[in-house]
C-alpha positions as CSV (number, residue, x, y, z in Angstrom):
1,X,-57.4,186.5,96.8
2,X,-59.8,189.2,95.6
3,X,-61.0,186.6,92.7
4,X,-61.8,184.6,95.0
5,X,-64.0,186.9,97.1
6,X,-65.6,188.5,94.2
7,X,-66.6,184.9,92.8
8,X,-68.2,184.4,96.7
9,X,-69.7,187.7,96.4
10,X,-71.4,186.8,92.7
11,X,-72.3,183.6,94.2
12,X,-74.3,185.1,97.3
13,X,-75.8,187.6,94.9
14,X,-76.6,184.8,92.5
15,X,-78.5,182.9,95.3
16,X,-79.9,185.5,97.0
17,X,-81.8,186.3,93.8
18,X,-82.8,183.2,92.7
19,X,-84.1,183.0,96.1
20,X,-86.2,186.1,96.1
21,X,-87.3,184.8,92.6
22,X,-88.3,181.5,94.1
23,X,-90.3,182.8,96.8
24,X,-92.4,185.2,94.6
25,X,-93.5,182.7,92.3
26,X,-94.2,180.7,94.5
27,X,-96.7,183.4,96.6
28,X,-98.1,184.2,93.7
29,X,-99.0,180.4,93.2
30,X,-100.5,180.8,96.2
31,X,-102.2,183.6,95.6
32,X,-103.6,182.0,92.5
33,X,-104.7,179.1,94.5
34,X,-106.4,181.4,96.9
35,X,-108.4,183.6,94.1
36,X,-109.7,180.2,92.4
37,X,-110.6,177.9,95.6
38,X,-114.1,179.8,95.9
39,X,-114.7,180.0,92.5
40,X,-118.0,177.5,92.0
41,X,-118.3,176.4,88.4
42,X,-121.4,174.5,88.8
43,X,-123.6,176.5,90.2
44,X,-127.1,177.5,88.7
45,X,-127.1,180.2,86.3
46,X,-128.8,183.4,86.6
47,X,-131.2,185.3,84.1
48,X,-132.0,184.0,81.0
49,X,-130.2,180.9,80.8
50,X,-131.1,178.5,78.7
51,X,-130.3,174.4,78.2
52,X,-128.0,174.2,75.3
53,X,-128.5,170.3,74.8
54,X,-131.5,168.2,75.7
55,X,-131.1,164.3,74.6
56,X,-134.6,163.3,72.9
57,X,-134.4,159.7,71.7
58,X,-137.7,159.3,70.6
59,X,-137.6,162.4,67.8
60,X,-133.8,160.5,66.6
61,X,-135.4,157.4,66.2
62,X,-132.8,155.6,68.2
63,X,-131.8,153.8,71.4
64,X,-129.1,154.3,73.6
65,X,-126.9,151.4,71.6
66,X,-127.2,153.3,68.5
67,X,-126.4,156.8,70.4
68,X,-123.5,155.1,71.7
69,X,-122.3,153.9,68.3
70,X,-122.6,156.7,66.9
71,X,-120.2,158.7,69.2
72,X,-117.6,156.0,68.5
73,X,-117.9,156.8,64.8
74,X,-118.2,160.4,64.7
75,X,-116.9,161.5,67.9
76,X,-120.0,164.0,68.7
């Protein structure tokens, strides 16, 4: 008899546990969620910022074919 009350007791504290475990991850999720909702990646940059890459066809002596190619072959 008390085996089989201390194997329902390990049980309950097993699941208790794995429930309190459950529910922080998944607030924290949520939490997560929360912190990165507002978070706007597009937006304009301030100070100096510059343009990193600026297409100019007419300097590489291309057209849009030959760009295309080229990214197939080289993958840049």
């Amino acid at each position: 008899m008390k085996s089989w009350l201390k194997l329902c007791w390990n049980t309950v504290k097993v699941f208790i546990a794995f429930s309190i475990c459950t529910a922080m991850f998944y607030y924290g999720l949520r939490w997560l969620n929360q912190e990165y909702e507002d978070y706007h990646r597009y937006d304009e940059p301030e100070g100096k910022a510059v343009k990193v890459f600026q297409l100019n066809l007419s300097e590489e002596g291309g057209n849009r074919m030959e760009r295309l190619l080229y990214f197939y072959k080289s993958g840049e």
